[in-house]
C-alpha positions as CSV (number, residue, x, y, z in Angstrom):
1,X,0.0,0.0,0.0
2,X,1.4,3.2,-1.0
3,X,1.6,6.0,2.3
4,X,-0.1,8.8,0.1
5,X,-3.4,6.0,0.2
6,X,-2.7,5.1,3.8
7,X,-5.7,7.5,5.9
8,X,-6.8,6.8,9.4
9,X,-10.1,8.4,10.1
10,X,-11.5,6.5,12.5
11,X,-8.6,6.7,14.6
12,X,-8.1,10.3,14.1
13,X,-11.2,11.2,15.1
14,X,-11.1,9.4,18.1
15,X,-7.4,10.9,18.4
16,X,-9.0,14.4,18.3
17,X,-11.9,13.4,21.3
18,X,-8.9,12.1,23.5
19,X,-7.1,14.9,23.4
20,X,-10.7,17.0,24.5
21,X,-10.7,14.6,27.8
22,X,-7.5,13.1,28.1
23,X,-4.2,15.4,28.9
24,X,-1.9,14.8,26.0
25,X,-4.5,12.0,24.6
26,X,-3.1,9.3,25.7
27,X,-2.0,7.8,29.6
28,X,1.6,7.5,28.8
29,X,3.7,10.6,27.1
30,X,5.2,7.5,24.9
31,X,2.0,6.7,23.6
32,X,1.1,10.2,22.8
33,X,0.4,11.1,18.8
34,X,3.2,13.3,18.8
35,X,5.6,10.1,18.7
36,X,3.8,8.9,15.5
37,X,3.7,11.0,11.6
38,X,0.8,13.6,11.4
39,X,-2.4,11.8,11.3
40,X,-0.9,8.5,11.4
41,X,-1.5,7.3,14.7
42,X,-3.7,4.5,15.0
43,X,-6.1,4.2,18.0
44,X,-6.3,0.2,18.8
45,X,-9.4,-1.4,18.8
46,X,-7.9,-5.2,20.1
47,X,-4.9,-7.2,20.2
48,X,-4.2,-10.8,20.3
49,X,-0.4,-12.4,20.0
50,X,1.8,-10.3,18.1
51,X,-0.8,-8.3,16.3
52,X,-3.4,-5.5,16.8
53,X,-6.0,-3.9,15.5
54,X,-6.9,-0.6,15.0
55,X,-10.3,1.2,14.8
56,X,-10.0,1.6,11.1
57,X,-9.8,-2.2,10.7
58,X,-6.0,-2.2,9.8
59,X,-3.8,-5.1,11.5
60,X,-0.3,-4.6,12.2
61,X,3.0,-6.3,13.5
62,X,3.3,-4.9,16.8
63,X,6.6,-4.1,18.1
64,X,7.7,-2.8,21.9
65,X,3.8,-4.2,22.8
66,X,2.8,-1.9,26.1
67,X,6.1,-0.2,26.0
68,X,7.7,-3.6,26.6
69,X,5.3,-4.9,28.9
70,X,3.8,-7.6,26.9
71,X,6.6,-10.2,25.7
72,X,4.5,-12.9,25.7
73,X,1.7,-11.3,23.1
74,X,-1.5,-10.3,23.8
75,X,-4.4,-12.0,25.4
76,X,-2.0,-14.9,25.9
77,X,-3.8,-18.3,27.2
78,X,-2.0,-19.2,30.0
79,X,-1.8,-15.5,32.1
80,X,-5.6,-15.0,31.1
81,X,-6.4,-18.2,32.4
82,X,-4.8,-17.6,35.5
83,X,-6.2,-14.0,35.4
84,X,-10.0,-15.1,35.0
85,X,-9.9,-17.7,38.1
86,X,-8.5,-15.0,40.5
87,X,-11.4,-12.7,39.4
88,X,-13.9,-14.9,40.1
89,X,-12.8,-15.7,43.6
90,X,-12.3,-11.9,44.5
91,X,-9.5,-10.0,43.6
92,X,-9.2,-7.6,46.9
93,X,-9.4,-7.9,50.8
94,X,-9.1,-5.9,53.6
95,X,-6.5,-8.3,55.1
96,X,-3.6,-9.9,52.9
97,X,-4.8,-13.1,50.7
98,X,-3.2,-16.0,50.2
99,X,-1.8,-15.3,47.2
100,X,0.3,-12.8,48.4
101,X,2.6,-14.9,50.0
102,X,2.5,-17.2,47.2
103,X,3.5,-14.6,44.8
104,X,6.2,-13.6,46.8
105,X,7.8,-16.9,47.4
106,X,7.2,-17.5,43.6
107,X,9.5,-14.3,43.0
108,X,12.3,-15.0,45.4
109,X,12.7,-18.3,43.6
110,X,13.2,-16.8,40.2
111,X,15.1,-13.7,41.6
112,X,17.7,-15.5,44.2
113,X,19.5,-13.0,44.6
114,X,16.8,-10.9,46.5
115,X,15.4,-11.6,50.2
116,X,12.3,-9.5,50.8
117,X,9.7,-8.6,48.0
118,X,6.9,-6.0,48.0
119,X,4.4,-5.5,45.1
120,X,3.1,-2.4,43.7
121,X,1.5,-1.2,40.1
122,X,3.9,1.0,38.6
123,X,7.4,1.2,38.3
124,X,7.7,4.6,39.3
125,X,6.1,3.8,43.1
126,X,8.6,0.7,43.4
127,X,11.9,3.1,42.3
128,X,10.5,5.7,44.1
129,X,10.3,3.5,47.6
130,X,13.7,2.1,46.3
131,X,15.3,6.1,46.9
132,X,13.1,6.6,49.8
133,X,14.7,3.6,51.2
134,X,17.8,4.2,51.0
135,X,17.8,7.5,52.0
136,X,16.1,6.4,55.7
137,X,18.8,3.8,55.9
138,X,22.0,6.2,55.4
139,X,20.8,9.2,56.8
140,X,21.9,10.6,53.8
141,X,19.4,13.3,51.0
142,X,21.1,13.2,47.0
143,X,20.2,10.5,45.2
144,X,23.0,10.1,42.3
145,X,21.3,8.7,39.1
146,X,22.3,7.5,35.5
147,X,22.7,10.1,33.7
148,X,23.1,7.8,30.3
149,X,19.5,6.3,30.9
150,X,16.4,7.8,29.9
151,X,13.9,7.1,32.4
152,X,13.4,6.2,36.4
153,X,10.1,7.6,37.2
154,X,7.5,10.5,37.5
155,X,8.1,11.7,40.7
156,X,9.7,14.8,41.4
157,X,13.6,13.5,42.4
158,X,13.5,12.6,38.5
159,X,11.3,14.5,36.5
160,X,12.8,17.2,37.6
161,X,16.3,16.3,35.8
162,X,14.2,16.2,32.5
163,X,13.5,19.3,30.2
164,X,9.6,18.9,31.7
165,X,10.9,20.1,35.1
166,X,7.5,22.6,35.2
167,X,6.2,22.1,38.5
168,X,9.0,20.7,40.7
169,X,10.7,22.9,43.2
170,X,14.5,23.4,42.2
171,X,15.5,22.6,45.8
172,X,14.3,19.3,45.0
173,X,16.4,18.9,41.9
174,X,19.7,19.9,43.0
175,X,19.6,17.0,45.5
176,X,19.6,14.2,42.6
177,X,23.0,14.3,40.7
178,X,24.3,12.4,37.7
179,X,27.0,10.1,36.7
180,X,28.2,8.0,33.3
181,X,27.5,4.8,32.4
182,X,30.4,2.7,32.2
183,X,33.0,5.0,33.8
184,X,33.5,4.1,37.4
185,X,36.1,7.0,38.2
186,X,33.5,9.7,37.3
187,X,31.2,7.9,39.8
188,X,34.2,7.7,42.1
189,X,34.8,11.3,41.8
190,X,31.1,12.2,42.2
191,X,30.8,10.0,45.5
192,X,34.0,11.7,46.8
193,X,32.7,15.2,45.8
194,X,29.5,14.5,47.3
195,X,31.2,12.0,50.6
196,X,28.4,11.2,52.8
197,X,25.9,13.1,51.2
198,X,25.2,10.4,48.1
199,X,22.2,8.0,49.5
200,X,22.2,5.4,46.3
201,X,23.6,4.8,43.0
202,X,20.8,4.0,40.9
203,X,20.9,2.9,37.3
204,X,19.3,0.3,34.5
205,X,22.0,-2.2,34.5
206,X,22.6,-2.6,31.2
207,X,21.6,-0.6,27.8
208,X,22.0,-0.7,24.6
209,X,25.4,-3.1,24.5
210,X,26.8,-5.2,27.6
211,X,28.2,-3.7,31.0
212,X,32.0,-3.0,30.4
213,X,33.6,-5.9,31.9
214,X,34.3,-5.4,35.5
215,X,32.1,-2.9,35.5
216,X,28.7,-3.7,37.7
217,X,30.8,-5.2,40.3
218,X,33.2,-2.0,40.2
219,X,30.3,0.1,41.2
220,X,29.4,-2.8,44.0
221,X,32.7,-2.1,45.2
222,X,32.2,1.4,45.4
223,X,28.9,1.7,46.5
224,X,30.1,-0.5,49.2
225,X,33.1,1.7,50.2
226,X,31.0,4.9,50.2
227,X,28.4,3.6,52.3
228,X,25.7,3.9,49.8
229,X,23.0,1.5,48.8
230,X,23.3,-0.2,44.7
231,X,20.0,0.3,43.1
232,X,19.1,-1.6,40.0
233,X,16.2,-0.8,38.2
234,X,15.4,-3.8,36.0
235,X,11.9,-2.4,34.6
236,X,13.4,-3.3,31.4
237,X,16.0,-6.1,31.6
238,X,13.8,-8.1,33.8
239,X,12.9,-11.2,32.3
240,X,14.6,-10.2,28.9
241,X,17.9,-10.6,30.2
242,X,17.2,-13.1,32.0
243,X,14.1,-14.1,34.3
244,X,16.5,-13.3,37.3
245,X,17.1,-10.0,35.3
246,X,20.6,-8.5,34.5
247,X,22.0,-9.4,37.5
248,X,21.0,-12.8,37.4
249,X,23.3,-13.2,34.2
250,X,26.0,-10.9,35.1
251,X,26.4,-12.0,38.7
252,X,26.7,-8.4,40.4
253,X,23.8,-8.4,43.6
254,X,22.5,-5.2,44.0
255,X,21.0,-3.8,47.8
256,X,18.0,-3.2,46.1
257,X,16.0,-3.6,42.7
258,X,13.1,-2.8,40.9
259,X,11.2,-5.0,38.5
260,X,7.7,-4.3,36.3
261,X,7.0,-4.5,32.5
262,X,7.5,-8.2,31.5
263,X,6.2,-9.5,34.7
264,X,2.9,-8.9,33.9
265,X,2.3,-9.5,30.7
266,X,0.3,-6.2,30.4
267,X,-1.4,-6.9,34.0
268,X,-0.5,-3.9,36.2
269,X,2.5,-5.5,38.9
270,X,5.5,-4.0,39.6
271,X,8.0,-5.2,42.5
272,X,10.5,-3.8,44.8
273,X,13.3,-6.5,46.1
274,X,16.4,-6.5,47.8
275,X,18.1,-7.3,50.7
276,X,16.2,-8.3,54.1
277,X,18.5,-5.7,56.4
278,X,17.0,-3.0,54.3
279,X,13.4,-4.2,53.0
280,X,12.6,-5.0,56.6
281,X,13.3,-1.1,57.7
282,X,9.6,-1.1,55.5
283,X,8.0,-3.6,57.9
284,X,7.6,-4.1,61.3
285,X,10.6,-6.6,63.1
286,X,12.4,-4.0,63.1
287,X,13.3,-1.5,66.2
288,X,14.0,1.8,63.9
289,X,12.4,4.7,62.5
290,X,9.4,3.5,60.3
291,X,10.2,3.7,56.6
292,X,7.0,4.3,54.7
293,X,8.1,2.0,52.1
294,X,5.0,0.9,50.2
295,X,1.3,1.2,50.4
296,X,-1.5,1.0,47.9
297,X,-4.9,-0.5,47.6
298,X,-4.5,-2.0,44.9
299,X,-0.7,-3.1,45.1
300,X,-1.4,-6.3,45.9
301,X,-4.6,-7.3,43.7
302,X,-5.3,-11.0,43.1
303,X,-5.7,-11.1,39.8
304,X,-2.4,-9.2,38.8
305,X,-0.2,-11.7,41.2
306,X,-1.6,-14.3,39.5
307,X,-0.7,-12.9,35.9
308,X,2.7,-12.3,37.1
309,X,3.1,-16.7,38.5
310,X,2.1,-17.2,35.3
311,X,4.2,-15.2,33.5
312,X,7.3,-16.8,35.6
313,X,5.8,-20.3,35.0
314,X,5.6,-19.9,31.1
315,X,9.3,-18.0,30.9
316,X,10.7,-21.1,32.8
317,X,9.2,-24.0,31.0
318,X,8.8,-22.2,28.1
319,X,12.4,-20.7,27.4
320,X,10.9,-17.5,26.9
321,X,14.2,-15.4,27.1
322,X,15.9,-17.4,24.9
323,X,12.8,-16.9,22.0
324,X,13.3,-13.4,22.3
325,X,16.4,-13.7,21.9
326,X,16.4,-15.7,18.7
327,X,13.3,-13.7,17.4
328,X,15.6,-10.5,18.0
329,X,18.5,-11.7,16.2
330,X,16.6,-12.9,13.2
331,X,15.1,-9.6,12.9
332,X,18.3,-7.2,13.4
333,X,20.2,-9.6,10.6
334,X,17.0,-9.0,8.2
335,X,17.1,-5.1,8.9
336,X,20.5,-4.7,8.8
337,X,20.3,-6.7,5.7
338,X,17.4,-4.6,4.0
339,X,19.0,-1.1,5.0
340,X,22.1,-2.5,3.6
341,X,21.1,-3.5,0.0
342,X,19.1,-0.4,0.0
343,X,22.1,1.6,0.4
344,X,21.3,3.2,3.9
345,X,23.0,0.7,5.9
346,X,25.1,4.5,7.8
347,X,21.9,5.4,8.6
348,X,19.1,2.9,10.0
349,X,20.7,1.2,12.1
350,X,19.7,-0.9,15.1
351,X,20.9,-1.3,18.2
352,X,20.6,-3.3,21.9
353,X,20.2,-6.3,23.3
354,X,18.5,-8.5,20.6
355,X,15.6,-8.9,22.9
356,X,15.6,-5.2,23.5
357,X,16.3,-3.7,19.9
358,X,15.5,-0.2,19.1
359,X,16.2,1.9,15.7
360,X,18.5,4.9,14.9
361,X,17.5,7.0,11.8
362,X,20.2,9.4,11.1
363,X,20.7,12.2,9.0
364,X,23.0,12.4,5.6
365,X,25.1,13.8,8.0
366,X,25.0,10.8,10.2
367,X,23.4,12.6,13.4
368,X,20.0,11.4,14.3
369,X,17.2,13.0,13.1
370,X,13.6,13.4,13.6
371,X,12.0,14.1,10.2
372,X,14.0,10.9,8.8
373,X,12.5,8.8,11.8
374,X,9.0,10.1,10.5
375,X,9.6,9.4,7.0
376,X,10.7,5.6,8.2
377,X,7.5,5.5,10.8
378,X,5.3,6.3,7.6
379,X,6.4,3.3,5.7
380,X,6.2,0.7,8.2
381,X,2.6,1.8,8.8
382,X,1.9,2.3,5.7
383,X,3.4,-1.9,5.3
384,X,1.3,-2.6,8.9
385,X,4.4,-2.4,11.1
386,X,3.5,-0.8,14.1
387,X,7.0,0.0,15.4
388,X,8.6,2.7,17.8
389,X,10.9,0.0,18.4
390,X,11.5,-3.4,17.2
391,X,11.4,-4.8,20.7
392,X,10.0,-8.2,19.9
393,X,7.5,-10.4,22.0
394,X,7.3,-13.9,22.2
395,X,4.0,-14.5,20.1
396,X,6.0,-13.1,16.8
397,X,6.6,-15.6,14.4
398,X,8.9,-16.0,11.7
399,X,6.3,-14.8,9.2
400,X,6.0,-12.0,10.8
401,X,9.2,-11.0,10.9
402,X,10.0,-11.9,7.6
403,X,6.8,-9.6,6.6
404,X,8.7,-6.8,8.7
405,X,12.2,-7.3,7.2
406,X,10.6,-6.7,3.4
407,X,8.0,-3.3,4.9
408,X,12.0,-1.8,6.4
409,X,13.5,-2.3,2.9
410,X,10.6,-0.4,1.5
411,X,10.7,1.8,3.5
412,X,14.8,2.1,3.0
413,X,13.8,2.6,-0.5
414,X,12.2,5.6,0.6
415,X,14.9,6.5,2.7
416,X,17.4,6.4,0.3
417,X,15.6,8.7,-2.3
418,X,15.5,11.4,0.9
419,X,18.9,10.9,1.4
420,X,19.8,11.8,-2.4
421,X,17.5,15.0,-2.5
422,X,19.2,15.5,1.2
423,X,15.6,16.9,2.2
424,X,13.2,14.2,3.5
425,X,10.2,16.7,3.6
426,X,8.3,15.4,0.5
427,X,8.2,11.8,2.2
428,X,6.7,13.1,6.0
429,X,3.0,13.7,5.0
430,X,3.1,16.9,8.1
431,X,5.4,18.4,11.0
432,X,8.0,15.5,12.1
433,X,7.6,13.5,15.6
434,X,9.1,14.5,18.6
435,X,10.9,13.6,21.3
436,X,9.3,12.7,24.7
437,X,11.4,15.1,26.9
438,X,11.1,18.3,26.0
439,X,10.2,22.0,27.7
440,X,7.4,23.3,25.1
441,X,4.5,21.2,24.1
């Protein structure tokens, strides 16, 4: 289907009536229809495996399903199956229920390297009690954070970093400093700057490419010899790393993690875990201050633990990490392939952990670029690729990823004409996406 014939009324109406009653028209800036070309943001109507629908009737390949919460496809048998029998048996109490214990004991088994769990909905509440944490148990206020990593949470000790600081008080943002991935005498130099003031090093621990070796248990070390608490947030390598997340395959224990995403399948569960000296500061065998660590009515919901046993179950007997893995690697060999015989192999380029891929669109200068990311969007909708990533889920097959590999050639086709008339502006259809971050709307 040529892109000059692909038109989504349906969905931009309904587009236009969720930006009238919804903030930004969508629940999640990465969602928003700002991220997608001008009028090409489909609204979904249903998904099942590794397709959806949208309200115009189109299907499409779906990559980076729920902002990489749903690896195993939609609607998958097993979780929903698991899902429906908690809802019909009640799904919240005024006192714990039964499956809160078994949930917990099911997570400790697949993350060994943690003691104490506590379940939440969002990963933002579980970093967020992570940093509140740590800061009761060392007495200490600045919270020293990634600076190579794009996201942590929405509350104010982050957001504030970002260019959409509106709203949070800059006393609040000078306690949170940054350091570089990969360079442990910056973060040496920062902790020394800062000595005794630094609460937690926290950070995704790993990206795009593999720690530098020696490098997780470097920072260990250090956190160690500062007196700080080692804060993994493994929202995104949990389960797709490994199910015992990134430090489960690089052998580095962090004081404290965070886990979400994948371990729901789409259901909304996050988890804080770490060590029991620490976690139990949140509880009550303990004789010091209270920590309020986490609380929330719906934290512990039946039906959510049970999608995330499931989950754990099928990623176990299933080999789940190892399909993404193989479904990644097929797919970055048949892009890089495509954008090579194309002639645009310098500028679409993709990058990560093959079960964590993303794409580059750069410039003919080589620096990325926005309007060439929304001449590339436009073709792989256009194809029915629905892409903002090409993180894969378990349910794709190799059908659909050969489908995928021939839409990016077409689309690299496209690209390559651009890249001739060095002016992409004829191929975007309307103003260019844009980036999450930014100051003006």
């Amino acid at each position: 289907m040529d892109t000059e014939e692909f038109f989504l009324p349906r969905s931009r109406a309904a587009n236009e009536r969720l930006h009238a009653l919804v903030p930004g028209g969508a629940h999640t800036y990465a969602k928003g229809d700002d991220q997608y070309p001008e009028n090409l943001a489909p609204v979904i109507s249903h998904g099942r495996g590794a397709h959806v629908w949208d309200v115009d009737g189109n299907r499409y390949i779906e990559y980076g399903s729920g902002l990489r919460s749903v690896s195993l496809g939609h609607a998958h048998p097993r979780v929903n199956e698991a899902v429906r029998r908690e809802l019909d048996r009640g799904t919240n109490f005024v006192r714990p229920s039964v499956m809160e214990l078994e949930a917990a004991e099911r997570f400790l088994a697949t993350v060994p390297t943690a003691e104490m769990v506590k379940f939440t909905k969002n990963g933002s509440d579980a970093t967020t009690a992570a940093v509140r944490l740590a800061r009761a148990v060392t007495g200490r206020p600045r919270v020293a954070i990634c600076g190579d990593h794009p996201f942590f949470s929405v509350d104010d000790w982050f957001i504030g970093t970002t260019p959409m600081s509106a709203g949070i008080p800059a006393a609040t943002t000078e306690l949170t400093v940054a350091f570089p991935y990969g360079d442990l005498a910056a973060t040496e130099e920062l902790l020394t700057r800062y000595e005794d003031e630094i609460a937690c090093l926290i950070l995704e621990p790993a990206g795009h490419t593999d720690p530098p070796p020696g490098y997780l248990t470097g920072l260990r070390e250090l956190a160690d010899r500062h007196g700080c608490v080692l804060i993994f947030d493994e929202m995104i390598t949990g389960f797709r790393w490994s199910e015992a997340g990134a430090q489960g395959l690089y052998g580095v224990v962090p004081d404290l993690s965070t886990f979400g995403k994948a371990l729901g399948n789409g259901f909304a569960v996050s988890a804080l875990a770490g060590r029991r000296e620490l976690m139990e500061r949140g509880g009550l065998r303990h004789s010091g201050d209270r920590v309020f660590l986490l609380s929330t009515t719906h934290g512990a919901e039946t039906h959510s633990l049970a999608a995330a046993m499931a989950v754990q179950a099928t990623y176990a007997e299933e080999g789940i990490t190892a399909r993404l893995h193989a479904l990644g690697e097929r797919l970055a060999a048949g892009v890089r392939e495509a954008a090579a015989g194309m002639g645009v192999a310098d500028h679409v380029l993709v990058r990560g952990r093959a079960s964590n891929l993303v794409f580059a669109t750069l410039d003919e200068n080589g620096r990325p670029s926005q309007p060439y990311r929304t001449l590339f969007l436009r073709r792989l909708l256009a194809g029915g690729v629905l892409a903002p990533s090409f993180v894969v889920s378990s349910a794709l097959d190799d059908a659909d990823i050969d489908h995928t590999v021939d839409v990016v050639a077409q689309a690299c086709a496209v690209y390559r004409k651009a890249l001739d008339a060095t002016d992409p502006t004829p191929w975007l259809g309307g103003r260019p996406v844009k980036p999450v971050f930014r100051r003006l709307a």
